[in-house]
mmCIF file of the N, C-alpha and C atoms, coordinates in Angstrom:
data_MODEL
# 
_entry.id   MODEL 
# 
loop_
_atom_site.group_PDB 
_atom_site.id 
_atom_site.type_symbol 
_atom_site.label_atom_id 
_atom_site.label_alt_id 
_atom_site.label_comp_id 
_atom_site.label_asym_id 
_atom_site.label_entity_id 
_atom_site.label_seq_id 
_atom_site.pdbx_PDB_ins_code 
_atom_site.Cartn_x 
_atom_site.Cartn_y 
_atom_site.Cartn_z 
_atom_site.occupancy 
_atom_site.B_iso_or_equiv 
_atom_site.pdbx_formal_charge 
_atom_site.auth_seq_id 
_atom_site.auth_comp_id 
_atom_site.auth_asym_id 
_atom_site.auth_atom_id 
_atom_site.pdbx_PDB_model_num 
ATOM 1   N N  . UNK A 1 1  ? 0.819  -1.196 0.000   1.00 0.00 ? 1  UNK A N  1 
ATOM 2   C CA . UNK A 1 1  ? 0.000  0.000  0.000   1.00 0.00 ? 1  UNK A CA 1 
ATOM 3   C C  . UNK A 1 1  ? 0.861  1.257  0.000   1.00 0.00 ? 1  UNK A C  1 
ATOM 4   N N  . UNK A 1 2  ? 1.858  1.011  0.832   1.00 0.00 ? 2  UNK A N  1 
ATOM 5   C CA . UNK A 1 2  ? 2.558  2.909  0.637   1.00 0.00 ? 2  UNK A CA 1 
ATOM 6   C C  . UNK A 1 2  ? 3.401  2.700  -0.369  1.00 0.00 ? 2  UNK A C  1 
ATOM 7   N N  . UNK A 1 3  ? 4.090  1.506  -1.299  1.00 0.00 ? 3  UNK A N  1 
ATOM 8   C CA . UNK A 1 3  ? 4.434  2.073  -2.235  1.00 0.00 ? 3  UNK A CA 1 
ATOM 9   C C  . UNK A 1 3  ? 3.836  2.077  -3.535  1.00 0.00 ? 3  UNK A C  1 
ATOM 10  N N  . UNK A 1 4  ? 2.568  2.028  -3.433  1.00 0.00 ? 4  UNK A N  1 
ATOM 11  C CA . UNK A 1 4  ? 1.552  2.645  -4.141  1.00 0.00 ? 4  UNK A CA 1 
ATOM 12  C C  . UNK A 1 4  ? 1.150  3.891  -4.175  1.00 0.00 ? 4  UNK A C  1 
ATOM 13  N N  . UNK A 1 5  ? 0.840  4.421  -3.000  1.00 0.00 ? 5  UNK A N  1 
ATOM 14  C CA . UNK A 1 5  ? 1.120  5.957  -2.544  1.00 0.00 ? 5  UNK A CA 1 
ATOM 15  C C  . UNK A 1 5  ? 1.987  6.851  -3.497  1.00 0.00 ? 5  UNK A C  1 
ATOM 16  N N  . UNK A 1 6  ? 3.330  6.071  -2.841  1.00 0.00 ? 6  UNK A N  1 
ATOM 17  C CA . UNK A 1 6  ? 4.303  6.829  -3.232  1.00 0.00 ? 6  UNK A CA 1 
ATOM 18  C C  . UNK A 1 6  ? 4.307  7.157  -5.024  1.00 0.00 ? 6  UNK A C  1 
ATOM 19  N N  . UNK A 1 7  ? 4.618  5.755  -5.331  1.00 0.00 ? 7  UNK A N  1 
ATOM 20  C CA . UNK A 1 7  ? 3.712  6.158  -6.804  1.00 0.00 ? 7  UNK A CA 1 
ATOM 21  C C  . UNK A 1 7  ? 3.075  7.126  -7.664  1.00 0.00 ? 7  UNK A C  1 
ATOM 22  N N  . UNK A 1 8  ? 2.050  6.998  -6.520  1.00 0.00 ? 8  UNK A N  1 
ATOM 23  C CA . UNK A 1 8  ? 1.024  7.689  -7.460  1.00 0.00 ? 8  UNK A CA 1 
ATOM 24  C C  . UNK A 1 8  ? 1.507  9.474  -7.129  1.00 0.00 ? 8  UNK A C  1 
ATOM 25  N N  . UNK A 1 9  ? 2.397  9.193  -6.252  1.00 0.00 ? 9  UNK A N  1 
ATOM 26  C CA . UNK A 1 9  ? 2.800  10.443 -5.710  1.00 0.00 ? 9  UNK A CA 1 
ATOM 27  C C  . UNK A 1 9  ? 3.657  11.457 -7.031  1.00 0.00 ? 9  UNK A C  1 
ATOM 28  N N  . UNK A 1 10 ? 4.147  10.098 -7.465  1.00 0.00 ? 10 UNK A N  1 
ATOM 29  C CA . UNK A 1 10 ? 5.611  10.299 -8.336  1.00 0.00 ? 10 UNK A CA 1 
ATOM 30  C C  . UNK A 1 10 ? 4.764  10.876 -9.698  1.00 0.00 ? 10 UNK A C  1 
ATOM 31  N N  . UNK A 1 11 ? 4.136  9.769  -10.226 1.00 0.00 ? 11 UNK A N  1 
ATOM 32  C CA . UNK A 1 11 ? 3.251  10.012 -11.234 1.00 0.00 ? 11 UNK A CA 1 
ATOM 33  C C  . UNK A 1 11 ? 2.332  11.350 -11.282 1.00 0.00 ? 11 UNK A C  1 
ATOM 34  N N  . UNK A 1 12 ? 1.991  11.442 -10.465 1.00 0.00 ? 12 UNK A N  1 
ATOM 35  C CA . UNK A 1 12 ? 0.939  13.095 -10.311 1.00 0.00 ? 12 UNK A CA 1 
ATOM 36  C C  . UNK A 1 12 ? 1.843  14.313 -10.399 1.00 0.00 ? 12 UNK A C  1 
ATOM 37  N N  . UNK A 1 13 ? 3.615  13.898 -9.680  1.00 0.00 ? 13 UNK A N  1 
ATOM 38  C CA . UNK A 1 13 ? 4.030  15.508 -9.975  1.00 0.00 ? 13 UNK A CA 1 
ATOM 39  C C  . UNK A 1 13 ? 4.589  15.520 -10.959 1.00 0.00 ? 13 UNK A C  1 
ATOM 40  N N  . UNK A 1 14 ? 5.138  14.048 -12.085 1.00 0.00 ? 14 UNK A N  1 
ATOM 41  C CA . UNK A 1 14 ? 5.562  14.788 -13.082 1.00 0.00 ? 14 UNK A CA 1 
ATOM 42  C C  . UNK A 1 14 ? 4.392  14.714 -14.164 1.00 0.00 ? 14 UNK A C  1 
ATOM 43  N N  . UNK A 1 15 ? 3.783  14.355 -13.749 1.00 0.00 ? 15 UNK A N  1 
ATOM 44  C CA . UNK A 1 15 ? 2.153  15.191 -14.836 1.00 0.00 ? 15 UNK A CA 1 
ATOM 45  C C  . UNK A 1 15 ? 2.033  15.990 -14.912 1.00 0.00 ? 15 UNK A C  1 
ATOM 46  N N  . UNK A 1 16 ? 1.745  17.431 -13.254 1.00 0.00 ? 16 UNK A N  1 
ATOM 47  C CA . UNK A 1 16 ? 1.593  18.349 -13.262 1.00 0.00 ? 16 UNK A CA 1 
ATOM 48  C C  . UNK A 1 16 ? 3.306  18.903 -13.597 1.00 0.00 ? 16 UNK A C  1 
ATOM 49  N N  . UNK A 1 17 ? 4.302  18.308 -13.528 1.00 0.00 ? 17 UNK A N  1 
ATOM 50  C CA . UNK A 1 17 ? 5.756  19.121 -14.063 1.00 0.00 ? 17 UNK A CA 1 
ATOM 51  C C  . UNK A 1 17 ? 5.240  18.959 -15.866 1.00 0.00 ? 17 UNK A C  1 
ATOM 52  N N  . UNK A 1 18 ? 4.694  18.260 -16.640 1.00 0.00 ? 18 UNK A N  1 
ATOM 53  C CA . UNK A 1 18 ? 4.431  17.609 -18.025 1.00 0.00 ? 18 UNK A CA 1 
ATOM 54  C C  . UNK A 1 18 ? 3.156  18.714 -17.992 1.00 0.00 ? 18 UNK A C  1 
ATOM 55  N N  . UNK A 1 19 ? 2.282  19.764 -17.487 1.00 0.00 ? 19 UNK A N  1 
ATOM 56  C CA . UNK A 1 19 ? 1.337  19.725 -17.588 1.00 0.00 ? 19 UNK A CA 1 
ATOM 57  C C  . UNK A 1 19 ? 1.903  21.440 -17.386 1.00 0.00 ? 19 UNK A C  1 
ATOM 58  N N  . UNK A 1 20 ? 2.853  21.550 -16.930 1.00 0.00 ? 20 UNK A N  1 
ATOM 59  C CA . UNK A 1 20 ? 2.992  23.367 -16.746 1.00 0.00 ? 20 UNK A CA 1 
ATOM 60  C C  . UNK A 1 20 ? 3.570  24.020 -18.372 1.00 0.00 ? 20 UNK A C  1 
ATOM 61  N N  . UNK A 1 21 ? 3.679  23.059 -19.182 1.00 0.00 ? 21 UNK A N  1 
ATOM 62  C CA . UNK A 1 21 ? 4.224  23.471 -20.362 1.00 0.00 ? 21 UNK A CA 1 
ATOM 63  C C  . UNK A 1 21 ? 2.926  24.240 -20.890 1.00 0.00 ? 21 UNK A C  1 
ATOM 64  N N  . UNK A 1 22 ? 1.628  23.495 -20.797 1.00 0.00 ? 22 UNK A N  1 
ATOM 65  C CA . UNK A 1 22 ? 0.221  24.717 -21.053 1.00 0.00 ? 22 UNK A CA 1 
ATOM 66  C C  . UNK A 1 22 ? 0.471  25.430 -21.037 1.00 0.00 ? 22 UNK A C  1 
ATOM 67  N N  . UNK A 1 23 ? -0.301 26.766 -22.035 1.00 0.00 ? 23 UNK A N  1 
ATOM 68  C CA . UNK A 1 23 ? 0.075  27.761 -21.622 1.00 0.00 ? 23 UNK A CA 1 
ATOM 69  C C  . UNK A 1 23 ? -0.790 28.570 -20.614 1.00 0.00 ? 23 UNK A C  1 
ATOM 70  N N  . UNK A 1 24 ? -2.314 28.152 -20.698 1.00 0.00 ? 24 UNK A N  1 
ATOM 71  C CA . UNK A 1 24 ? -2.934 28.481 -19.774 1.00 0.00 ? 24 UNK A CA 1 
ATOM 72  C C  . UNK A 1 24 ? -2.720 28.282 -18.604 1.00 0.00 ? 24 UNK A C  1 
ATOM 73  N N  . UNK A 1 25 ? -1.807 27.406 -17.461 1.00 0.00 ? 25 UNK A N  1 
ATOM 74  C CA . UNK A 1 25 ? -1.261 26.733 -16.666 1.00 0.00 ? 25 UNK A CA 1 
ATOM 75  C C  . UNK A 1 25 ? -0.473 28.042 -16.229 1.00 0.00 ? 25 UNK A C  1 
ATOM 76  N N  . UNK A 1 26 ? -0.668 28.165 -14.635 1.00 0.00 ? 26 UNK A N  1 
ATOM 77  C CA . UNK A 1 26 ? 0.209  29.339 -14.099 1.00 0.00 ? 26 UNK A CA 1 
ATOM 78  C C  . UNK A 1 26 ? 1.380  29.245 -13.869 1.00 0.00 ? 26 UNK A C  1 
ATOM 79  N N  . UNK A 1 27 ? 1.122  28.006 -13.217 1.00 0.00 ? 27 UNK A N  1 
ATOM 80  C CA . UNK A 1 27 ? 2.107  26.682 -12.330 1.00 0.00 ? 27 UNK A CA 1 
ATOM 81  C C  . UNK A 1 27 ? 3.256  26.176 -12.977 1.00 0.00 ? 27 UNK A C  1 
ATOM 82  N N  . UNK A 1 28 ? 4.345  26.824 -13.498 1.00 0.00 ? 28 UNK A N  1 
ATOM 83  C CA . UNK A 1 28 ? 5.555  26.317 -14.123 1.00 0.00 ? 28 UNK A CA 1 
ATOM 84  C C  . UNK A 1 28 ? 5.964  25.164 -13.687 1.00 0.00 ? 28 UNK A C  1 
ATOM 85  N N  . UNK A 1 29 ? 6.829  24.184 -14.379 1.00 0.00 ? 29 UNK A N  1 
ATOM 86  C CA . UNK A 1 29 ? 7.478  22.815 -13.764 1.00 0.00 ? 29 UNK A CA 1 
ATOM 87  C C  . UNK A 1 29 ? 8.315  23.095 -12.387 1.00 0.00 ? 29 UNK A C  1 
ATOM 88  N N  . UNK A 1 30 ? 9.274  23.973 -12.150 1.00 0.00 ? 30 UNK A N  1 
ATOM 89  C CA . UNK A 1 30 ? 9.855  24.712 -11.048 1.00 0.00 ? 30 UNK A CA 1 
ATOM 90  C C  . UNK A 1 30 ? 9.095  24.913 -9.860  1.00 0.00 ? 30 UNK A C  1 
ATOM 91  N N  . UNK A 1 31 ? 8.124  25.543 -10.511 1.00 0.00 ? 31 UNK A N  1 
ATOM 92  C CA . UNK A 1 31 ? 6.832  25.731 -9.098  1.00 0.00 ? 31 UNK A CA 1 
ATOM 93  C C  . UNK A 1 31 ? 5.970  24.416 -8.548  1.00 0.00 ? 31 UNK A C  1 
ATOM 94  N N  . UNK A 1 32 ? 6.041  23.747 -9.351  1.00 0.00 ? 32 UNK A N  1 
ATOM 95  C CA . UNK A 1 32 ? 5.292  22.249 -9.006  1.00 0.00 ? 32 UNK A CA 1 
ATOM 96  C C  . UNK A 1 32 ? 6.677  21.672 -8.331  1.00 0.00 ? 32 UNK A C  1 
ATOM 97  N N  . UNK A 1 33 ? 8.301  21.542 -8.752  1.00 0.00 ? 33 UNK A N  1 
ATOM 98  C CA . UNK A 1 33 ? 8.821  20.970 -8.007  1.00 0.00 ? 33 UNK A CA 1 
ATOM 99  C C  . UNK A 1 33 ? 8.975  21.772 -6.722  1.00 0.00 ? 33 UNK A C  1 
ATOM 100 N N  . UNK A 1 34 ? 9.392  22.962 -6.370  1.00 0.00 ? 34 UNK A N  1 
ATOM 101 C CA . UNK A 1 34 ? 9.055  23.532 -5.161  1.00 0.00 ? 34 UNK A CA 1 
ATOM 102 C C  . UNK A 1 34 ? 7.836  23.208 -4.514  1.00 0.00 ? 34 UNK A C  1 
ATOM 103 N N  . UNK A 1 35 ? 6.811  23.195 -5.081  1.00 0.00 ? 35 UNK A N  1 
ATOM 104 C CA . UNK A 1 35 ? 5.566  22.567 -4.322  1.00 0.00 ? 35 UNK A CA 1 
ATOM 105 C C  . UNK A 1 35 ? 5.731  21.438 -3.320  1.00 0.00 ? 35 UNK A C  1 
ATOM 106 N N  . UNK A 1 36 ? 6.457  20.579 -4.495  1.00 0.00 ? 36 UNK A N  1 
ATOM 107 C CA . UNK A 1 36 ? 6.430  19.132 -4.191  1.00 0.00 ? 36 UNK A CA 1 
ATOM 108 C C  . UNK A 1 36 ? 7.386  18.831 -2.768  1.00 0.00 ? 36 UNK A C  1 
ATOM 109 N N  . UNK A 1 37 ? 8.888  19.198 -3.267  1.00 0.00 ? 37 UNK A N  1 
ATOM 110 C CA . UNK A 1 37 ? 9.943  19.601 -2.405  1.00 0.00 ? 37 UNK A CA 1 
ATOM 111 C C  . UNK A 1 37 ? 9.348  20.062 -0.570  1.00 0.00 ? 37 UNK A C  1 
ATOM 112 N N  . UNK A 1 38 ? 8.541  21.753 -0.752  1.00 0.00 ? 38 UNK A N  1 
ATOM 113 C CA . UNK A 1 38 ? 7.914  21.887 0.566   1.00 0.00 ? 38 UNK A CA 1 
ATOM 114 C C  . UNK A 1 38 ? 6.716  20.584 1.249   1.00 0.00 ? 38 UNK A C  1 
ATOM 115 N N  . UNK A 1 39 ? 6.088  19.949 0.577   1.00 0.00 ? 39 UNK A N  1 
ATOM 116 C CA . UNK A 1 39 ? 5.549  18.853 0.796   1.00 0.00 ? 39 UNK A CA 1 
ATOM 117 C C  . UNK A 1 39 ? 5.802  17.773 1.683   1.00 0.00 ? 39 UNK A C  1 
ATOM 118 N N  . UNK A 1 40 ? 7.325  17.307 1.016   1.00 0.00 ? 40 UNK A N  1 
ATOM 119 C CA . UNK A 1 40 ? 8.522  16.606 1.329   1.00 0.00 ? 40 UNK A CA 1 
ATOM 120 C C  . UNK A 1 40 ? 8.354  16.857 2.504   1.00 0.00 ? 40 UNK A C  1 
ATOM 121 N N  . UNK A 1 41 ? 8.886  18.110 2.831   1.00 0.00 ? 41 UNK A N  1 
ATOM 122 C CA . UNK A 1 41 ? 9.589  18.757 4.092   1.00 0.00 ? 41 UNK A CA 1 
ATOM 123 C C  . UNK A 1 41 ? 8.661  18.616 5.128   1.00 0.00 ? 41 UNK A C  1 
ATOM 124 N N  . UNK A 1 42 ? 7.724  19.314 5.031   1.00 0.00 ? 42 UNK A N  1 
ATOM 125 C CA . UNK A 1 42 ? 6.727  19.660 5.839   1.00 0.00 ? 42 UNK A CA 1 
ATOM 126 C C  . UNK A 1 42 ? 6.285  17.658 6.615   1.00 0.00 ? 42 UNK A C  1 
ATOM 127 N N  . UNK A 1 43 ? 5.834  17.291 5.220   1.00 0.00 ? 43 UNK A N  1 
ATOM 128 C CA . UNK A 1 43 ? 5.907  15.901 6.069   1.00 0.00 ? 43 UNK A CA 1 
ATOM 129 C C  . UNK A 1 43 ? 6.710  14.958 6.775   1.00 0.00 ? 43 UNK A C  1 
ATOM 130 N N  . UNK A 1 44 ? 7.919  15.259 7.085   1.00 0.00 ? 44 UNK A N  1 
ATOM 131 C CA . UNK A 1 44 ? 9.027  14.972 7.283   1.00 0.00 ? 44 UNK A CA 1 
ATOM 132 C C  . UNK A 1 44 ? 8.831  15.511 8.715   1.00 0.00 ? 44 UNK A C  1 
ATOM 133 N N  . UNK A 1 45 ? 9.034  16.910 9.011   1.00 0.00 ? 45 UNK A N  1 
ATOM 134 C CA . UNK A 1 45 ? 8.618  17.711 10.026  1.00 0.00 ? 45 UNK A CA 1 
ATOM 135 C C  . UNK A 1 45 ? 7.947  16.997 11.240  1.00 0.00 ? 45 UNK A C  1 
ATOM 136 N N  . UNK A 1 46 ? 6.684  16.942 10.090  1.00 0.00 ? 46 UNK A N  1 
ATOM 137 C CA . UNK A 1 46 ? 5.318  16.108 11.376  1.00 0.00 ? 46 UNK A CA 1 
ATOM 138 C C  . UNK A 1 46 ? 5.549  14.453 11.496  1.00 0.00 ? 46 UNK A C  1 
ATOM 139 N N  . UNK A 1 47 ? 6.079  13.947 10.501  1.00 0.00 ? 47 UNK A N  1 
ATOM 140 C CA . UNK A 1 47 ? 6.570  12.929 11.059  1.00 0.00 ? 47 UNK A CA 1 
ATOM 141 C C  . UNK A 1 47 ? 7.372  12.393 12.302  1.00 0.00 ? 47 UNK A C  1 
ATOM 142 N N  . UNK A 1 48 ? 8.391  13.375 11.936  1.00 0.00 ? 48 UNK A N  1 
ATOM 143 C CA . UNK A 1 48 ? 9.428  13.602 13.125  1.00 0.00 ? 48 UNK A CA 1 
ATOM 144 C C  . UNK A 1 48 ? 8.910  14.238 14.381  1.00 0.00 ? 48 UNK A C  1 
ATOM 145 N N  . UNK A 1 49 ? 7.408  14.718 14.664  1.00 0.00 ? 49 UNK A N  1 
ATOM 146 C CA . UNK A 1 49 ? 7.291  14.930 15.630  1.00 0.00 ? 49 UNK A CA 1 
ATOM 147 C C  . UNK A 1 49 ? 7.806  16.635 16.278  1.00 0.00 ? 49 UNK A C  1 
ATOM 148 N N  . UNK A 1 50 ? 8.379  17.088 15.234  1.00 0.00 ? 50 UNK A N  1 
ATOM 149 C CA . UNK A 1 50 ? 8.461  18.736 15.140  1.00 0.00 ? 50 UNK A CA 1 
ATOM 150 C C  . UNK A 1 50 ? 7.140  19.654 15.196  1.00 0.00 ? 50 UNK A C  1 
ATOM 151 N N  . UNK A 1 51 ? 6.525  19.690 14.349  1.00 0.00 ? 51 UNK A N  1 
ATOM 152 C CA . UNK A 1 51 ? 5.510  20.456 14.603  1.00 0.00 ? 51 UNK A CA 1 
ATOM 153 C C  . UNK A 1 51 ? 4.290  20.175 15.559  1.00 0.00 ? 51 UNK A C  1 
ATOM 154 N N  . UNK A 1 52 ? 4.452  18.761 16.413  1.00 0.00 ? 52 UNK A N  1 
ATOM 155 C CA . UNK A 1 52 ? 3.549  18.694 17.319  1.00 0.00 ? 52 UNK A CA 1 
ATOM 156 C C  . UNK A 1 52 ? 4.522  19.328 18.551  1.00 0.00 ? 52 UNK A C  1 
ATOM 157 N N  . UNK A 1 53 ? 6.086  19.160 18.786  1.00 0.00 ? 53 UNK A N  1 
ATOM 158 C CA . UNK A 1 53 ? 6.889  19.697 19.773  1.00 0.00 ? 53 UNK A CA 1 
ATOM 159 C C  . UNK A 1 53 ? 6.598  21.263 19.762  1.00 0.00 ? 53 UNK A C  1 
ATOM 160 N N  . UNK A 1 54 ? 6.321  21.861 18.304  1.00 0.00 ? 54 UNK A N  1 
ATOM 161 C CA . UNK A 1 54 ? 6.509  23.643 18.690  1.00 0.00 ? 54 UNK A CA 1 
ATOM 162 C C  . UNK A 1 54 ? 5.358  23.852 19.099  1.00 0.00 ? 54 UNK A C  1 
ATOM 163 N N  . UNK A 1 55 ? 3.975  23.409 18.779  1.00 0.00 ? 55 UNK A N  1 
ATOM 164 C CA . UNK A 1 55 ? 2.629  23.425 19.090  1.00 0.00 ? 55 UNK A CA 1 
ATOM 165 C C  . UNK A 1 55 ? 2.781  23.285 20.687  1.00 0.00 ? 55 UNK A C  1 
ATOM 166 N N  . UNK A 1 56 ? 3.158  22.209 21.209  1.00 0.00 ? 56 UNK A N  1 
ATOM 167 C CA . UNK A 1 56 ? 2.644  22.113 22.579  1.00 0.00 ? 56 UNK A CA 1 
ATOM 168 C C  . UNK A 1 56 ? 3.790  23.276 23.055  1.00 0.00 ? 56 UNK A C  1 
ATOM 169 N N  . UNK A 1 57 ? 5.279  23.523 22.680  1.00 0.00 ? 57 UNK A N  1 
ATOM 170 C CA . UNK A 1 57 ? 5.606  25.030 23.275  1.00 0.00 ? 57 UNK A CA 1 
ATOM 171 C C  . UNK A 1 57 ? 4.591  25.573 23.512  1.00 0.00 ? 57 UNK A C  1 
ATOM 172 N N  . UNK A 1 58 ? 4.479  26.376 22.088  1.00 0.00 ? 58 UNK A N  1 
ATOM 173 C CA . UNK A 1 58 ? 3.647  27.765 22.339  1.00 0.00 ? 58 UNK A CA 1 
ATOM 174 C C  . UNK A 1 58 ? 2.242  27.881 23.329  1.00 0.00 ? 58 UNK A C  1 
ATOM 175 N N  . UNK A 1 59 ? 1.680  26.439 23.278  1.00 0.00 ? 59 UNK A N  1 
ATOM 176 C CA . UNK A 1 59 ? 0.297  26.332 24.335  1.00 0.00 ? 59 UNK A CA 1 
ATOM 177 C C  . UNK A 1 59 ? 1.078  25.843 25.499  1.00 0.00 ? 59 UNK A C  1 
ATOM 178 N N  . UNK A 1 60 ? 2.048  25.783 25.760  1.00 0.00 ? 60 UNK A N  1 
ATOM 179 C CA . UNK A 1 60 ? 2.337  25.872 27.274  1.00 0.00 ? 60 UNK A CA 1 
ATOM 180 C C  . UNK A 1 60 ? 3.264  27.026 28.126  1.00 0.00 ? 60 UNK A C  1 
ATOM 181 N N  . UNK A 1 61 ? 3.478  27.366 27.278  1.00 0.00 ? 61 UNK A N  1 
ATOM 182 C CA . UNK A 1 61 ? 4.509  28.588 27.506  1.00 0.00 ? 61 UNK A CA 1 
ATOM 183 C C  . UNK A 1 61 ? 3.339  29.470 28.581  1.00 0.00 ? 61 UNK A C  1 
ATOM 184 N N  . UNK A 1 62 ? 4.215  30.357 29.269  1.00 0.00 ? 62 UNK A N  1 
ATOM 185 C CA . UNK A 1 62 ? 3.477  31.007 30.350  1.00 0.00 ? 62 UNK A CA 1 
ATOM 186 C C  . UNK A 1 62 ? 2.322  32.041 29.682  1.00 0.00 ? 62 UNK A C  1 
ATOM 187 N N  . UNK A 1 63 ? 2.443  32.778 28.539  1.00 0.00 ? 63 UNK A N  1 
ATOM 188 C CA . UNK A 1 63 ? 1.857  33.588 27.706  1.00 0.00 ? 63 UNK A CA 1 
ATOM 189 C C  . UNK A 1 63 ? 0.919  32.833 26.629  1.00 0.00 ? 63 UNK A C  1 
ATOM 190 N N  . UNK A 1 64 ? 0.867  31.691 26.367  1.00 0.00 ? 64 UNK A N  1 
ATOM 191 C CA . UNK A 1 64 ? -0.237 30.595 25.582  1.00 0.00 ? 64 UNK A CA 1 
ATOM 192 C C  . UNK A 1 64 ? -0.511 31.314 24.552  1.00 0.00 ? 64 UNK A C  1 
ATOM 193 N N  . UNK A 1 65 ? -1.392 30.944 23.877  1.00 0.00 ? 65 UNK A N  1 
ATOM 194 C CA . UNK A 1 65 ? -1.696 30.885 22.601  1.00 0.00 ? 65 UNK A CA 1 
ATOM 195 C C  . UNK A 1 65 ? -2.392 32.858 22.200  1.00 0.00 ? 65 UNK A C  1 
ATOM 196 N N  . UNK A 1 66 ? -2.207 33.900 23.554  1.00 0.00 ? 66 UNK A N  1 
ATOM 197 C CA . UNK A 1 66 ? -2.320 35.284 23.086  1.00 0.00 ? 66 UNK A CA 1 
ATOM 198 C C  . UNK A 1 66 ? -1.451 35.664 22.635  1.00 0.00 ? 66 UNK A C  1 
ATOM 199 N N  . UNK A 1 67 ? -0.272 35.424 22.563  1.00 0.00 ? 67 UNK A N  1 
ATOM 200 C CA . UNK A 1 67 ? 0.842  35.915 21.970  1.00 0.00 ? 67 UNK A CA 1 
ATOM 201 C C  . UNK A 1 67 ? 1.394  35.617 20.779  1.00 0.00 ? 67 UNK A C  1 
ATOM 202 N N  . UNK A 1 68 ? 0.798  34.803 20.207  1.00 0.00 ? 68 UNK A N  1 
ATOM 203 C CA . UNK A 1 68 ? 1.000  33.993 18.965  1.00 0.00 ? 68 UNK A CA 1 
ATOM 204 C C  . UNK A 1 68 ? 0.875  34.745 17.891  1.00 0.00 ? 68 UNK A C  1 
ATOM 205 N N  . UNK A 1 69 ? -0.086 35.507 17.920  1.00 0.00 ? 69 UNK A N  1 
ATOM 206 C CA . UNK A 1 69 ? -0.199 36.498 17.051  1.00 0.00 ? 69 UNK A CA 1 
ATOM 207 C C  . UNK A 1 69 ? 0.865  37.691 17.114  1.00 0.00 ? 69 UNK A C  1 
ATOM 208 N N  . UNK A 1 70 ? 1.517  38.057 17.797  1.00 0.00 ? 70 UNK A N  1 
ATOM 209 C CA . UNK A 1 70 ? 2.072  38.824 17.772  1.00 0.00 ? 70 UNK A CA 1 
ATOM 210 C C  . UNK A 1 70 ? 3.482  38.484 17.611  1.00 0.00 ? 70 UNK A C  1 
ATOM 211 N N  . UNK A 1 71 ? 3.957  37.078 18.044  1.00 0.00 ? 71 UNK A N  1 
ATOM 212 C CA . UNK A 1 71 ? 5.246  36.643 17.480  1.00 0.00 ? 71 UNK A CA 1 
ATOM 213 C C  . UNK A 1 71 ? 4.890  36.289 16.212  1.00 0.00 ? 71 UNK A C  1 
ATOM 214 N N  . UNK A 1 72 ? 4.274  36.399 15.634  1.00 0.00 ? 72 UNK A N  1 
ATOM 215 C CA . UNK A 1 72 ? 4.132  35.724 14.262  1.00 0.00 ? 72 UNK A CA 1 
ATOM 216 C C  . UNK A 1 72 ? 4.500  37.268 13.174  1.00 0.00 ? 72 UNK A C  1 
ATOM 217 N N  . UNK A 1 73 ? 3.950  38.257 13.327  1.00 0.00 ? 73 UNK A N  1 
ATOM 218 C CA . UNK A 1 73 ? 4.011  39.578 12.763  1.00 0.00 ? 73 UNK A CA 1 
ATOM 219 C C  . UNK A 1 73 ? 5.350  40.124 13.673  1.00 0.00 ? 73 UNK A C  1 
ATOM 220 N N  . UNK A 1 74 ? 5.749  39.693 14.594  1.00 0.00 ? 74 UNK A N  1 
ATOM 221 C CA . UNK A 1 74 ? 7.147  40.402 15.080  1.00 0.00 ? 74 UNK A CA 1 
ATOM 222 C C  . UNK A 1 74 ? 8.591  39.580 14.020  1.00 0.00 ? 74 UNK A C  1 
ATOM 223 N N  . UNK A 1 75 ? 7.702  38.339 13.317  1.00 0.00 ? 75 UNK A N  1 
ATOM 224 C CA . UNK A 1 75 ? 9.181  37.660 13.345  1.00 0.00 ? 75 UNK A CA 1 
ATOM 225 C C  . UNK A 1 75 ? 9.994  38.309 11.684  1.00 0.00 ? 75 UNK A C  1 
ATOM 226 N N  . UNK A 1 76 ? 9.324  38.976 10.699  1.00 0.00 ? 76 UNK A N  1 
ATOM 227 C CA . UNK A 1 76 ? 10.022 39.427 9.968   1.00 0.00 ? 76 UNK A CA 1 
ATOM 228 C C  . UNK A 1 76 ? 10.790 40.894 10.645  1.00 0.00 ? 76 UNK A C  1 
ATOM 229 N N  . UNK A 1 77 ? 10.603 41.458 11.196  1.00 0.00 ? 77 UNK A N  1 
ATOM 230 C CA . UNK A 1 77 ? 11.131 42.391 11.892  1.00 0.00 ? 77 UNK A CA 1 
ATOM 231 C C  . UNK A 1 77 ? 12.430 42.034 12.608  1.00 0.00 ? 77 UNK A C  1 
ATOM 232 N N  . UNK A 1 78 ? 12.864 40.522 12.717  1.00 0.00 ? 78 UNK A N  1 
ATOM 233 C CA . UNK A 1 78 ? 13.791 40.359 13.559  1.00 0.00 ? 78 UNK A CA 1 
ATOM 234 C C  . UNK A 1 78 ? 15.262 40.261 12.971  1.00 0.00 ? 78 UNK A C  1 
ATOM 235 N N  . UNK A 1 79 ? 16.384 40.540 12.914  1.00 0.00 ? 79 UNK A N  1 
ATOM 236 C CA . UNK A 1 79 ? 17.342 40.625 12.490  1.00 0.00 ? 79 UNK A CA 1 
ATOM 237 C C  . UNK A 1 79 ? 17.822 39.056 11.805  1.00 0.00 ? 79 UNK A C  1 
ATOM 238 N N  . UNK A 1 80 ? 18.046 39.659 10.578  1.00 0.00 ? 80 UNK A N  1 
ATOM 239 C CA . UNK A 1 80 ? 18.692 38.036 9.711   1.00 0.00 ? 80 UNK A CA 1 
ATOM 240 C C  . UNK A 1 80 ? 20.191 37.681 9.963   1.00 0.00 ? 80 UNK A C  1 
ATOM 241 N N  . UNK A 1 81 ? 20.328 36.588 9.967   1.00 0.00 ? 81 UNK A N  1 
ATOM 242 C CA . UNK A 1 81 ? 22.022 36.844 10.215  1.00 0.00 ? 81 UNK A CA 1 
ATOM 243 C C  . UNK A 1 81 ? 22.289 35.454 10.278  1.00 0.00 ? 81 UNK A C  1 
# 
């Protein structure tokens, strides 16, 4: 079963990479592999148990889930480096 998944995984992005040559199509082959790529990642992430670790931070942290909003709009403001 999952490497059927995977498959069909494979097959669907280079359709839509085979499918950005349209011209009506916004979605360049580049942008479908970046798509795909953040996909990757992101599931990787929650697999690993990352994005349930920053979640329970921020809802346990002494300041909970009011401040969230405001670190979220503070964080381009913060120095790159």
């Amino acid at each position: 079963m999952h490497a059927a998944v995977v498959l069909l995984v494979l097959i669907l992005t280079y359709a839509g990479m085979a499918a950005g040559r349209i011209a009506w199509l916004r979605v360049d082959r580049t942008g479908i592999a970046l798509l795909f790529a953040m996909m990757i990642i992101s599931a990787q992430l929650a697999e690993s148990g990352f994005i349930h670790l920053c979640a329970r931070t921020i809802t346990d942290s002494r300041r909970g889930t009011a401040a969230l909003p405001a670190l979220i709009r503070a964080l381009p403001l913060l120095p790159q480096g």
